[in-house]
N, C-alpha and C positions, 0 to 999 in steps of 0.2 A: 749278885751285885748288892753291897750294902751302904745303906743311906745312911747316915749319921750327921749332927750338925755341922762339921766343916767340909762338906760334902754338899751339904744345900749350899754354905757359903759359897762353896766354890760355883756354882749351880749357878744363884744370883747373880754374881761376876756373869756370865753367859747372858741370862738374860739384860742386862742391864745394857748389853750391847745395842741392840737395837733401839731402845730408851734413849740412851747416850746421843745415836746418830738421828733419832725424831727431833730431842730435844735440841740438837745443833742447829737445826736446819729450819725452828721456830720462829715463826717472825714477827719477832717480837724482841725488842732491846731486853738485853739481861737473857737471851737465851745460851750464850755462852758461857756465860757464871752459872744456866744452872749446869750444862755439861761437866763442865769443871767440880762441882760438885757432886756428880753421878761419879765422875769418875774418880774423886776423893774417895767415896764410900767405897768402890770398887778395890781401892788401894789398898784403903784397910782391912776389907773381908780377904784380901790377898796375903797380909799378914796376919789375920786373925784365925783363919781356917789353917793354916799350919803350925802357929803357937795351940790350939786346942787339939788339932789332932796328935803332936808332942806328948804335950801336957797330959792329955784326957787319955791317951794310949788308945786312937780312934784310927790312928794310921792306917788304911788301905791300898790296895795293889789299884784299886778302881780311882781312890784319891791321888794316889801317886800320877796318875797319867791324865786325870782330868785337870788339875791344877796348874800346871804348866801351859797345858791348851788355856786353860779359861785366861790365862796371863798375855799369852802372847796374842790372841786375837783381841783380846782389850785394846793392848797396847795399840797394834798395828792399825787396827781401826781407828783410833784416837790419832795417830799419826799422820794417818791418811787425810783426815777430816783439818788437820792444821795445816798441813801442808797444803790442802785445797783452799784454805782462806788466807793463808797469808806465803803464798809462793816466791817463795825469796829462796836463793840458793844453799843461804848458810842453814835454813831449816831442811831443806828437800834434801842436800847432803847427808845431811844429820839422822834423818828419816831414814834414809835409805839404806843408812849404815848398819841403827840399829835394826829394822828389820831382817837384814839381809843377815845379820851373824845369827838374829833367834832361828831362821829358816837352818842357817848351815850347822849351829849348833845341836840343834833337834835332831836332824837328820842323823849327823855324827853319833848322837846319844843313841839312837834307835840302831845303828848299824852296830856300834860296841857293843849294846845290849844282845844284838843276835850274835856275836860270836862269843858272848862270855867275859867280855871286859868293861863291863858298865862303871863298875869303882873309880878307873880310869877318870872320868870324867862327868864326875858328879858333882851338883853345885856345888861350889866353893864361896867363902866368906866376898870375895870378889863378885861374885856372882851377886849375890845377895845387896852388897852396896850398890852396884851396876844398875839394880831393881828400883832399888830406893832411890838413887839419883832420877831413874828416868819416870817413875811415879810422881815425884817431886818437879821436875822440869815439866810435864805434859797438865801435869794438873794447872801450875802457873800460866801456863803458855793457853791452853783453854781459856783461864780467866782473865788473863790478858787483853783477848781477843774486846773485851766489853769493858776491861779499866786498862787506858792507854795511859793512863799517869800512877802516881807512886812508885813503876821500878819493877812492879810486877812483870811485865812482858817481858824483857829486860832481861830478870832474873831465870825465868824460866829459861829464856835463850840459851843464858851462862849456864844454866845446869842441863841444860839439853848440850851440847857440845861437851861438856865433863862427863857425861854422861855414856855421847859416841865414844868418846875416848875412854871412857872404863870399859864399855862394849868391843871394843878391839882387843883392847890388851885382854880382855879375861879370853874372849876368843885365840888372842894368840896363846895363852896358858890351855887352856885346855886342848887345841892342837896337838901344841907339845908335850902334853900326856899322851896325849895317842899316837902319838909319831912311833912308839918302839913297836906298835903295832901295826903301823902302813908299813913298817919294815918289813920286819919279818915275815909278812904278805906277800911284798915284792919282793923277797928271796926266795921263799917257797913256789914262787910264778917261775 
């Protein structure tokens, strides 16, 4: 296994988990702007550590697989932790959605990857906005939680439902790449 700097970045993002859910749960006003802010930093080392391993040709088989984890239990944690403080439907839907496609998308990926069809269903430019939108809504939506005025909560809302809805549809796009392969699966059964 090789360590290299978007490697620790991605690393950080992990740690930063637990940090994130102390820091929510500080009681103290302004504890949720700093979460908001952990998980900003977190955002960014999410696109930093793959613009450098790009760029720098640091690429690894060990980054390839840690990176996606470090993302999605970020996120799912961060989701969890809003949806426990502000339990309204239109979040807890939203939550639900996107964690529910990272769980079935992963899945999907690891199951293509064992029979040889990973290309099938690899991020796509979709993907990647999907990311952005929902970094961008969770990080609002945290800071939200401690400025109830300006628009900020608000906005995070708007970009967390933009956000389930580019989470469906990239899910259903990637589906539909694999479908010629649940095919031919069940024909060969």
């Amino acid at each position: 296994m090789h360590f290299n700097l978007p490697t620790y970045l991605t690393l950080l993002r992990i740690v930063l988990i637990p940090v994130l859910t102390v820091a929510f749960y500080l009681p103290w006003s302004g504890a949720h702007v700093v979460s908001g802010v952990i998980f900003a930093i977190a955002a960014i080392t999410d696109w930093l550590d793959g613009y450098l391993a790009r760029r720098m040709g640091l690429a690894t088989r060990f980054g390839a697989f840690l990176d996606p984890v470090a993302d999605k239990l970020m996120v799912a944690v961060a989701l969890v932790l809003i949806v426990q403080a502000e339990p309204r439907p239109l979040i807890a839907l939203a939550s639900a959605i996107i964690i529910g496609r990272e769980i079935t998308i992963a899945s999907l990926r690891e199951w293509m990857a064992e029979i040889g069809q990973r290309k099938r269903v690899e991020v796509s430019a979709l993907g990647k906005w999907k990311t952005t939108f929902q970094m961008l809504a969770i990080t609002l939506l945290l800071l939200g939680l401690d400025i109830p005025h300006g628009g900020v909560k608000t906005t995070g809302e708007l970009l967390l439902v933009v956000s389930a809805t580019l989470t469906l549809w990239s899910m259903i796009v990637y589906l539909q790449a694999a479908m010629p392969v649940f095919k031919a699966g069940a024909e060969a059964e």
